[in-house]
N, C-alpha and C positions, 0 to 999 in steps of 0.2 A: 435397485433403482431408487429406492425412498431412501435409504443411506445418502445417495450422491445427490438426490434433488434438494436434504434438508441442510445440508452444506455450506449454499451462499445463503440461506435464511440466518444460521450460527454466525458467519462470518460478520454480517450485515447489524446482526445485533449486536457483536463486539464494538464494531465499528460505534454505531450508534452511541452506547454507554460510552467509548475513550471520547466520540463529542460532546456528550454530557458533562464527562468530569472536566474536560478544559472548560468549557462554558461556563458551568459553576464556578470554579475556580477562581476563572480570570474577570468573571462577574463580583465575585466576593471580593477581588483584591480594589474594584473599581469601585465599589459601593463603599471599603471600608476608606477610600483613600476620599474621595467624595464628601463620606459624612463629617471627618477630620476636617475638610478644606473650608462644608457649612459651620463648621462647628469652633474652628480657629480660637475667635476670642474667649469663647469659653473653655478653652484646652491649655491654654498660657496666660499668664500674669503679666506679661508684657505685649507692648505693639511691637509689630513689624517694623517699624521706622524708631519705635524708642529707644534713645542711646542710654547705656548706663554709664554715667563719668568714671566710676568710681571700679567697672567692671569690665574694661579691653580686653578683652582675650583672656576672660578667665575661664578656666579647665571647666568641662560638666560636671553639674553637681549644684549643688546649695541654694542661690537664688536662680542660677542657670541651669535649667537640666540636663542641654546641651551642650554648654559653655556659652561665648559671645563672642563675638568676630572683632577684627583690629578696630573699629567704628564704636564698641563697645555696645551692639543691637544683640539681641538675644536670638540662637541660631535655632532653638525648639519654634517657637513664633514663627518666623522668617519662613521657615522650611513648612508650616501649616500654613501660611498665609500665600509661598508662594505656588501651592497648588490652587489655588483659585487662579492664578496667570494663568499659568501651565494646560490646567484642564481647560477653560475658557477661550483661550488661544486657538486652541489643539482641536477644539472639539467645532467652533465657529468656521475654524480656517477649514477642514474636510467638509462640514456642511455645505461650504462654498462651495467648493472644489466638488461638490457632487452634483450641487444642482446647474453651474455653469456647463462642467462635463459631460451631463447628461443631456443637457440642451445639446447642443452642439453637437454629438454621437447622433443623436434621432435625426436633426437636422440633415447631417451627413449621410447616413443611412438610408433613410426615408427617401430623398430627393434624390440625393446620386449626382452627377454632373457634373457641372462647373460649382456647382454648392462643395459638394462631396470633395473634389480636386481643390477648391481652397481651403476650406478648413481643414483640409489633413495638412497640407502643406504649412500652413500655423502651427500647426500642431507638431509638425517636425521639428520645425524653425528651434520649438523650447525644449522640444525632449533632445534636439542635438547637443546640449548644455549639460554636464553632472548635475543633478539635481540642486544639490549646495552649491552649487560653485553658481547658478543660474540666482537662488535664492540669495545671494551676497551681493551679487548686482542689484535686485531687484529691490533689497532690501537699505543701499544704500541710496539707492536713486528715492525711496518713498520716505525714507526715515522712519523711527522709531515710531513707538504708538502703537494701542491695542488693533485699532483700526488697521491701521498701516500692516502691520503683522499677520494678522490673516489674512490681507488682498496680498500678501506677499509669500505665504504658504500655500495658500491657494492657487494662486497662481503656477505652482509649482507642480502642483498636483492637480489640475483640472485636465491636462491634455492627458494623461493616462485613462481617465476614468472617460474622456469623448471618443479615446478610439477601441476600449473596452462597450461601452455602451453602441458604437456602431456598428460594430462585428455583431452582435446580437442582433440590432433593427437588420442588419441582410440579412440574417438567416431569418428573422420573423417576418420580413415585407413580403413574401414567398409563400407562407402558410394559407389555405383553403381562406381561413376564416380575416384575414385581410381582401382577399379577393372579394367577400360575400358583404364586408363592410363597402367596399367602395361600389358594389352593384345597388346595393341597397340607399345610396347618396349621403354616403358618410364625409363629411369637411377630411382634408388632411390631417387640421389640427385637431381633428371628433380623432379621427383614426390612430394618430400619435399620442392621444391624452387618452381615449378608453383602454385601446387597444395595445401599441407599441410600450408603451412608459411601464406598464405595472409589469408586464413579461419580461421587458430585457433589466428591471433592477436586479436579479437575482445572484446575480456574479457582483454588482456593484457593494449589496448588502454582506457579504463576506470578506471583501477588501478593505471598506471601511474602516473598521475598527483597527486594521497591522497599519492603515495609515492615519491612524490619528498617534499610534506609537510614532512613527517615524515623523511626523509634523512635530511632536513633542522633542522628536531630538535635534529637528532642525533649528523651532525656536531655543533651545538650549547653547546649539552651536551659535546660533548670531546673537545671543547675548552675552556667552563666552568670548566671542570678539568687539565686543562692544556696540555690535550693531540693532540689537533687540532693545531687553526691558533693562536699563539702565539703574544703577544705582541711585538712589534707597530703595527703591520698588525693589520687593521680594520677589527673584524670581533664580528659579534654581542654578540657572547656568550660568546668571551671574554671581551666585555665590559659589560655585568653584572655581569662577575666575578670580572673584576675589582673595578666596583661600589656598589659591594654586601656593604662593611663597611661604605660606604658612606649614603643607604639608613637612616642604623639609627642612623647614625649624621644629618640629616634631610637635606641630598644633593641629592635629587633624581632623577635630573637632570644627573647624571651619566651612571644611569641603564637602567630607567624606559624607555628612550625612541629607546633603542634598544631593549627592552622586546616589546613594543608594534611594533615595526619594522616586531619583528619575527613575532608576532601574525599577526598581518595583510597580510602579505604574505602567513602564512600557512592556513591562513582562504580563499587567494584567492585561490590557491591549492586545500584544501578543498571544498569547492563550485565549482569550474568545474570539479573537480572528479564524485561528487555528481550527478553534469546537468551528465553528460556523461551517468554515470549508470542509470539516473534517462529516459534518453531517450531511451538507450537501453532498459528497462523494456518496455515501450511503445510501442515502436516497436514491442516486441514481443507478445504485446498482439493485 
């Protein structure tokens, strides 16, 4: 019997450690992509918007470490400077997108009714839409701009996280210790801000970070079609727009290394997404 009872305690600590090392991981890849992105001007000799006349498309190496795009901008710069968009974008727009979502989930939740029955029905209305295909609308009706782009990311991703957040407030408006707040003459909103808000973020603080990857690939995608951060502004996805004809001219110094840019950040995203849930589960066993 002590063999079979110390079993899930083994398992639980596996678990635990593989959420450690993604955690870590995908923390180190965020922090070193981060310190790069503060650290930009003092990483390269050139601006992001500076053209060299004399250096169009010249191979990496020498004054270019990365080479320079048909603009003749230097693609090391570019690709450090365009994570300050990227991560700023990505990171503002989920903010949103959590604090609207979560409003609205409690809301829903909590009250129930004709409350509850309309805002799901909104909430259907946008998740009825591909994700991008919704964000291309949205994105061309508001236009371009920092701004504009996270009320436009966000927007995309807010009704996930209200009807995530309202599954949680039902199963928690049930619990003893909701009952004993509202005997005791707790406000709604005492009851929603003490008590509902900090319980039901728990599931929201684990999805967070796989959607600040996937916000990172949407702004990617609509500035690959022209509808995001526009040229000169460094920003990754439109430097593979810009270098897509170069790759098969055999310039791939253009593209490639703001493709791998993105990948590695949304990989470190991904892996502390992953740790997060990956302990949560743990815990719950």
């Amino acid at each position: 019997m002590a063999a079979l009872e110390m079993v899930p305690v083994v398992s639980g600590s596996r678990d635990g450690r593989f959420a450690k090392i993604l955690i870590w991981t995908g923390g180190t890849i965020l922090v070193v992509v981060a310190l790069a992105a503060i650290f930009a001007p003092l990483l390269s000799s050139w601006g992001p918007k500076e053209i060299d006349p004399n250096g169009t498309l010249a191979a990496p190496g020498g004054e270019h470490l990365l080479g320079s795009d048909g603009n003749g901008m230097d693609v090391w710069s570019r690709v450090l400077h365009a994570a300050r968009i990227d991560l700023g974008i990505a990171i503002c727009a989920v903010a949103l997108a959590v604090v609207v979502g979560t409003l609205l989930g409690m809301l829903a939740g909590y009250l129930g009714g004709w409350v509850d029955d309309g805002l799901m029905r909104i909430v259907d209305i946008f998740q009825a839409f591909p994700t991008f295909i919704l964000a291309l609308a949205v994105s061309a009706l508001l236009g371009g701009g920092f701004v504009n782009l996270v009320i436009t990311i966000a927007a995309v991703n807010a009704p996930a996280y209200a009807r995530l957040v309202r599954a949680e407030v039902r199963t928690l408006r049930e619990m003893q210790y909701i009952d004993a707040a509202k005997t005791s003459g707790a406000s709604t909103i005492g009851i929603m801000w003490r008590h509902l808000l900090p319980n039901s973020l728990t599931p929201v603080r684990v999805i967070a970070p796989l959607n600040c990857g996937w916000a990172m690939l949407t702004l990617a995608g609509l500035s690959f079609l022209g509808l995001g951060v526009t040229v000169p502004t460094a920003e990754w996805g439109s430097m593979i727009s810009l270098g897509t004809s170069d790759v098969v001219a055999g310039r791939w110094w253009t593209s490639v290394p703001p493709g791998l840019a993105l990948l590695v950040c949304v990989l470190g995203f991904s892996l502390l997404g992953e740790g997060l849930q990956e302990r949560a589960e743990a815990r719950r066993r």
